[in-house]
N, C-alpha and C positions, 0 to 999 in steps of 0.2 A: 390272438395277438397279445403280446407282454404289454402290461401296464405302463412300463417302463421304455420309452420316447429316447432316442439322442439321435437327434439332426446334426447332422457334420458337414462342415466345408462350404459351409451358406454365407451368404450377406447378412449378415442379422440388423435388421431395421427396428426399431422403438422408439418413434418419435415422442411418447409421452415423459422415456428417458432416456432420451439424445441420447441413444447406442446405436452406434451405425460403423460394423467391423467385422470380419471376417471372421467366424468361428465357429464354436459348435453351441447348441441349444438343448436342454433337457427337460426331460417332466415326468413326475411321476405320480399315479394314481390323479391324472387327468389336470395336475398343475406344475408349474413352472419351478423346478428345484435349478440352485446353481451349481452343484456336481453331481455325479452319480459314483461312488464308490466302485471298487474293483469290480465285486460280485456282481452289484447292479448294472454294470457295461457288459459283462458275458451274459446277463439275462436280458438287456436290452431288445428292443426293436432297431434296428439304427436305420437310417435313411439319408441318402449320400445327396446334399445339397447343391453339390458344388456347380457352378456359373448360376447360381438361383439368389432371389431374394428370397428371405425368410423373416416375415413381420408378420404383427398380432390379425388375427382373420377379422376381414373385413365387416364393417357394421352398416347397417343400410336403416333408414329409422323411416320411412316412406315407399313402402310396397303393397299391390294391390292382388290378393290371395284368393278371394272369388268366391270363398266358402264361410256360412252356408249359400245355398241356394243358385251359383251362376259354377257351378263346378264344370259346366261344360267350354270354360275358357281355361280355369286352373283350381287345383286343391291345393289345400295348404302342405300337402306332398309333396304333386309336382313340384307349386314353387320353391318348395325348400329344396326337391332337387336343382335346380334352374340358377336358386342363391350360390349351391355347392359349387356347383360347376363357374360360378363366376367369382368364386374367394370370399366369398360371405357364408359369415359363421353364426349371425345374429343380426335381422330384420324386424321392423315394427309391424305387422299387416295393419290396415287401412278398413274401418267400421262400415264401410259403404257396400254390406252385404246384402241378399235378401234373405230374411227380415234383416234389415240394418242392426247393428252390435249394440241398441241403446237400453240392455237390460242384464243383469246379471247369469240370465237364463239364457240368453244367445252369447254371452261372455264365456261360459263353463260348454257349449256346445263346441265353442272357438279351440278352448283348452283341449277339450276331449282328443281333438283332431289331431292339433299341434302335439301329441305323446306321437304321432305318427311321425314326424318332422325329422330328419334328416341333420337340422340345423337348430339353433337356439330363436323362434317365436314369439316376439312378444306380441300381445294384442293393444289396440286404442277403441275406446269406447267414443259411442257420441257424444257430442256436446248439445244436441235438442234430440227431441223423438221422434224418432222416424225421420233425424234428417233433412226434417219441415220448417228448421229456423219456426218454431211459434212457440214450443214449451221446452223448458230445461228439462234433460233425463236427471237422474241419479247419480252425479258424481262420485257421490261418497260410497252407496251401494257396488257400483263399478267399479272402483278400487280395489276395496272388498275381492274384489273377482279375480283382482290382477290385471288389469289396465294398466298401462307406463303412460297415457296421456290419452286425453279427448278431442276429437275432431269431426268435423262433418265434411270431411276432404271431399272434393268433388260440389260442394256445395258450400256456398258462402254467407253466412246471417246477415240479409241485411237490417235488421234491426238494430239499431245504436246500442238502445237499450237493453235490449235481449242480450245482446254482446256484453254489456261490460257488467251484469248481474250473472253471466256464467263462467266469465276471470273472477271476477268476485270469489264467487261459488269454490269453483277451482283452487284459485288460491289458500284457503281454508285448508284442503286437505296437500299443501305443496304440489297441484296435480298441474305440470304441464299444457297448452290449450294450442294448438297446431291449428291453424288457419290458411285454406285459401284465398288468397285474396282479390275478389272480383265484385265488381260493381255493376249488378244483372245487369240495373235499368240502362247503361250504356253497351252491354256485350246481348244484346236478343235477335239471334237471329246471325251470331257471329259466330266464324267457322277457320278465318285468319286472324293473321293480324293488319291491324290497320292502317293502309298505305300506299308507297307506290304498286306495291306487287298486288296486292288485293285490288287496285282498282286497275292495272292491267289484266288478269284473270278474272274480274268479274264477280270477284268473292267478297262478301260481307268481310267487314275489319271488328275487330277486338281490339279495341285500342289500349294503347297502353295505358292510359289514365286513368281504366276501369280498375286496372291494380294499384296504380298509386294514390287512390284518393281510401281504398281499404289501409291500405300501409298506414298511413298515416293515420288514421282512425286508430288503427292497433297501437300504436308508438302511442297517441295520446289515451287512450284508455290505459296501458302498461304504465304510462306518467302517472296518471291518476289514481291507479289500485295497488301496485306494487308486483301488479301479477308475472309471471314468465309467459308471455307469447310469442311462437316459434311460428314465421313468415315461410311458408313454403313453397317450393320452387318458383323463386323469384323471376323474371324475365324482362323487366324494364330496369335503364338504367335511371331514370330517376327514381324509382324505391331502390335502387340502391344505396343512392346520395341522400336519401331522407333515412336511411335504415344508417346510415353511416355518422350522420349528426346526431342521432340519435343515440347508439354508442356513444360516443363522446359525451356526453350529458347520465353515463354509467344506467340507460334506461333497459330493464329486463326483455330485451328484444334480442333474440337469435333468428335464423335465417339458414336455408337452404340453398344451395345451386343444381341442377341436372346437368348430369353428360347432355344429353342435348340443347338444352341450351348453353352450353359451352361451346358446344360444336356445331349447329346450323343453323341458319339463318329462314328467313320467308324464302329466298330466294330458292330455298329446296323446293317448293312447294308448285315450281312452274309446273310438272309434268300433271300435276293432279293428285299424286300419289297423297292416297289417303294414309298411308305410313308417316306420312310428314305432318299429321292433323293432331294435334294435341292442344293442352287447356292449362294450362295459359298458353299462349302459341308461342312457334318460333317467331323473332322478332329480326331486327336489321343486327346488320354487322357490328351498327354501334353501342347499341343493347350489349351486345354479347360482348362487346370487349369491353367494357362497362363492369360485367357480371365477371370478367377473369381478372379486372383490378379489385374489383371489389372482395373475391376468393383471395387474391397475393396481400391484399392490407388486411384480411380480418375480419371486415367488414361483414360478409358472407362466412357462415361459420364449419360448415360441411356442405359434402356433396350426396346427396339422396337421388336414386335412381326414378321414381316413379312407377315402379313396374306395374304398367296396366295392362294385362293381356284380353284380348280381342280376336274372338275365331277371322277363320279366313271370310267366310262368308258376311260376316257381319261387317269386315273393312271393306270388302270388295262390293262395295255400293257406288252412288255417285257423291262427291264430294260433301254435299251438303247435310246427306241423311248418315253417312259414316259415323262411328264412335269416336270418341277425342283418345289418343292415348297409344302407347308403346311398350312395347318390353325392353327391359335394360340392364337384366341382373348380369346377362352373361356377356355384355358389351359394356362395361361402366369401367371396369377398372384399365385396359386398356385405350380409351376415349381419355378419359382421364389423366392418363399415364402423356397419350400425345398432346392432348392442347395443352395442359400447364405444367407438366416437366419439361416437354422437348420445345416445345413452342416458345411458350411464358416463360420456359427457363428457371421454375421453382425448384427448388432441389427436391432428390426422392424423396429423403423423409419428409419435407413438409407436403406434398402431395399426397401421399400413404397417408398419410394425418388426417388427413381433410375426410378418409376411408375409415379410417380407425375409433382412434383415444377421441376426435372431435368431434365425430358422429358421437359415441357413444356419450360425451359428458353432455350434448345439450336437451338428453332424456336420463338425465345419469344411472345409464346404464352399466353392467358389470362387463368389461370388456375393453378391445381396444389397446390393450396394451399385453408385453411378455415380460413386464417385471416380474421376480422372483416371486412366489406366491398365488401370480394371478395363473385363472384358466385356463391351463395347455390349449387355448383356440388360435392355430397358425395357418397362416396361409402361405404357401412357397408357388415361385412364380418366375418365371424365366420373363426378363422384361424385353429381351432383342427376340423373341421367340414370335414369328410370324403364324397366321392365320386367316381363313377368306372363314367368313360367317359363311355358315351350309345352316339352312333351316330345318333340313332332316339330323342335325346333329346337335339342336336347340334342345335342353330337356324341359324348357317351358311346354306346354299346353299349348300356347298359340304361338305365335312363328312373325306376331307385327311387326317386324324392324327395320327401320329406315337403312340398318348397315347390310341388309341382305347381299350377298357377293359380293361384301368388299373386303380388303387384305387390313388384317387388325397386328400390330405389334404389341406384346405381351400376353404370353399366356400361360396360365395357371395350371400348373404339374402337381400339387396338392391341396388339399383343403381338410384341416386338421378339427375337429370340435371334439373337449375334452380329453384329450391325446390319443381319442380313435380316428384314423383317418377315414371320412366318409365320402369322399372324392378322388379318384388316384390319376387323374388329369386327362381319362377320357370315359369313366362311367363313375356310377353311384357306386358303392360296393357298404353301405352300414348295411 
């Protein structure tokens, strides 16, 4: 294939700079030029856009890749095939491997892999060792490695102090610190959330408070150090409103939303389906509408999928002993597309946004955007273009999704990284 890219006849979308108009799009030698000369249109590739959107390829900074050691859910292949197929050009994976990422030596293991990737890789290192909230890893070593941020996603420090000597820490090298936020000693033993529908079904609750009393912790430690810490998939609507006043007092606090918690409630969860079991859990309706004011004012800064894949056999337990967690590379940007474009009434580009340029600036990441210059990474994507999720046509590894058989509008006809196209809107083809 010629180096040389011209998309024609597309909606070209760039919310980073408010280009939103009909026309053609160029790149050469894998970045964004604003014409292509005579010669270089007869050597082009061209690819006929037209009834399609055509905006910068999607960024996902919260995905869970399995490698090393849980390969038998996903590799950092699969999932990068998994990301392709769902318009993502560039994903963060998530340290909660086995052995967990908290050394330079399971960093450069991560990298190895990620030359296999389909898509653009970034790794997060831990923020303690092994994961155990009790000793700080190597920030600075880990960087070293190429980490874009540290986390012990899936697990939450509760130590105050342990916490704010690893913003500290972080800080120092301008390193990112991405946190779950849950408060064990009220969530043990919990599998929902906590309320009417938990104690109609008979299920342990997770109550919301567990995450709002972490929130808070982080907003005042970020007061206190200066540090950047990034709230991840938030699900109560009072850490909203504490993350939102927050803001406003210009404090280094960024945040996350999920398609799912954008789109269902506890109330999924009557049948049992363990597809509906995740950490933080779905919450009430008013959580969630909460969580789509808090995405339309800003408040919330992107949207992160969570993608935690989970064999069949391992969901298909009884409710209690199930895994927390979902896949969602290849169901986020249409989720998205319905509740806060068609729903919420956001306009395209700023929903694209919330996918793109805003994902990528709250790890500032290179990406996100098709200004002149940057990374031919595009995603084109037909938005009235329907679909019923088939889980034998899932290129994840596992198949857990709450959307199984149902009809999706919006789907993705290419996925562009570095102006090869590695996605041709029903296989992998790099």
């Amino acid at each position: 294939m010629s180096d040389i890219l011209w998309i024609q006849n597309g909606r070209i979308i760039d919310p980073l700079s408010n280009r939103d108009e009909s026309g053609d799009l160029y790149a050469i030698d894998g970045r964004i030029v604003d014409s292509l000369s005579h010669k270089q249109q007869e050597e082009a590739h061209i690819i006929d856009a037209k009834q399609a959107v055509v905006c910068p390829g999607l960024v996902d900074i919260h995905v869970h890749f399995r490698e090393p050691g849980q390969t038998h859910k996903e590799t950092i292949e699969s999932g990068s095939w998994s990301a392709a197929a769902g318009g993502f050009t560039s994903v963060v994976c998530m340290p909660n491997t086995t052995p967990p990422a908290d050394n330079p030596g399971t960093i450069q293991l991560i990298q190895n892999a990620i030359k296999k990737a389909a898509i653009r890789v970034y790794p997060s290192g831990c923020i303690t060792i092994g994961m155990k909230g009790e000793k700080l890893a190597s920030t600075g070593s880990m960087k070293k490695a190429g980490v874009v941020c540290i986390t012990d996603d899936g697990m939450c420090i509760q130590s105050n102090e342990l916490m704010r000597r690893a913003v500290e820490y972080a800080n120092m090298f301008d390193m990112p610190v991405m946190d779950h936020c849950q408060d064990e000693s009220l969530t043990k033993g919990s599998v929902m959330n906590e309320g009417v529908v938990s104690t109609r079904l008979g299920l342990n609750g997770w109550p919301a408070s567990a995450e709002d009393i972490i929130v808070s912790r982080n907003v005042i430690l970020s007061t206190h150090t200066g540090a950047h810490i990034h709230l991840q998939h938030i699900s109560s609507a009072t850490s909203v409103d504490i993350i939102r006043r927050a803001k406003q007092r210009q404090i280094r606090i960024t945040a996350e939303a999920t398609p799912h918690h954008l789109h269902l409630t506890d109330e999924s969860l009557a049948t049992y389906d363990t597809n509906f079991k995740m950490n933080p859990p779905l919450r009430t309706e008013a959580d969630r509408q909460a969580i789509i004011e808090g995405i339309k004012d800003g408040t919330l800064d992107c949207v992160a999928t969570d993608h935690a894949p989970h064999t069949n056999y391992e969901k298909d337990q009884e409710f209690d002993y199930a895994p927390f967690g979902i896949v969602g590379l290849e169901t986020s940007l249409p989720i998205t597309l319905e509740v806060l474009h068609r729903e919420a009434a956001m306009s395209l580009s700023d929903t694209i946004s919330l996918l793109t340029d805003k994902a990528a600036a709250v790890l500032n990441l290179e990406g996100g955007n098709i200004k002149t210059g940057a990374r031919a990474d595009i995603t084109i994507f037909d938005p009235d273009e329907t679909r019923t999720v088939d889980p034998d046509k899932l290129l994840s590894k596992s198949k857990n999704s709450p959307w199984i058989g149902c009809e999706m509008k919006g789907r993705v006809k290419l996925t562009i990284v570095g102006g090869k196209i590695v996605y041709d809107g029903e296989k992998i083809v790099c």
